[in-house]
N, C-alpha and C positions, 0 to 999 in steps of 0.2 A: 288557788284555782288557775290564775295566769301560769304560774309555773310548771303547773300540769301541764297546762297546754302545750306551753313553750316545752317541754321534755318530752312530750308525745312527737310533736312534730318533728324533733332531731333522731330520736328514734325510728319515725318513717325516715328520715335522712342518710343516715347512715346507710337503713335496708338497700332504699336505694342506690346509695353510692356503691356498696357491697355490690349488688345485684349489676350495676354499670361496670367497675373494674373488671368483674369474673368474666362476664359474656364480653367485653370489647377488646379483646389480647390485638393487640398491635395499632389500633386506631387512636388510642388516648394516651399515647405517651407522655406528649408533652401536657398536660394536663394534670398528671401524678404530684408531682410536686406542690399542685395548689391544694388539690385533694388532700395530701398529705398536710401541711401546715390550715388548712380548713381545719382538721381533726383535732390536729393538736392546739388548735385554741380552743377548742370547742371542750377538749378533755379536760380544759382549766376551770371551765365553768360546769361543768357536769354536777350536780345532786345527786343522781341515783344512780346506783352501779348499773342495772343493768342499761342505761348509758352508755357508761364507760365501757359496758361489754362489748354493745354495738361498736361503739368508734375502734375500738380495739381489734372489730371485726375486718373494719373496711383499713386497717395499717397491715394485718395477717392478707387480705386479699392482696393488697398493692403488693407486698410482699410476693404472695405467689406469681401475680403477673409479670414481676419484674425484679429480683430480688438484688442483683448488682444497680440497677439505678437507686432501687431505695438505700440499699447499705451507702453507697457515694450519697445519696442526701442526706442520709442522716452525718455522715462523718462530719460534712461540710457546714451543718447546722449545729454540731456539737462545736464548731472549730469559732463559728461566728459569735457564742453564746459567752 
């Protein structure tokens, strides 16, 4: 039952993180990068795909908003690893 919950709730999370990166192009730059590693610990802990769909949603947004800062983060976080 807790798990429900707690998967519901990141589900609304995501929507809205989705929903924050599409409509704020150029205000939350520097904010990307938290968003982005937020995601991806979140994707480690994921249970249910459609989950994983969501987070995977708000990585494709960051993506459109900004796809040279994501590719440089991601390079940079594959380099750290």
């Amino acid at each position: 039952m807790i798990r429900n919950d707690v998967e519901r709730e990141a589900k609304a999370a995501a929507r809205l993180l989705t929903a924050i990166v599409s409509n704020c192009k150029g205000r939350i730059d520097r904010y990307i990068p938290y968003v982005l590693q937020l995601v991806r610990l979140r994707l480690d802990t994921a249970f249910t795909s459609t989950l994983r769909i969501r987070l995977l949603e708000v990585v494709l947004a960051t993506m459109y908003y900004d796809p040279l800062l994501v590719a440089e983060l991601f390079r940079v976080s594959r380099e750290t690893v």
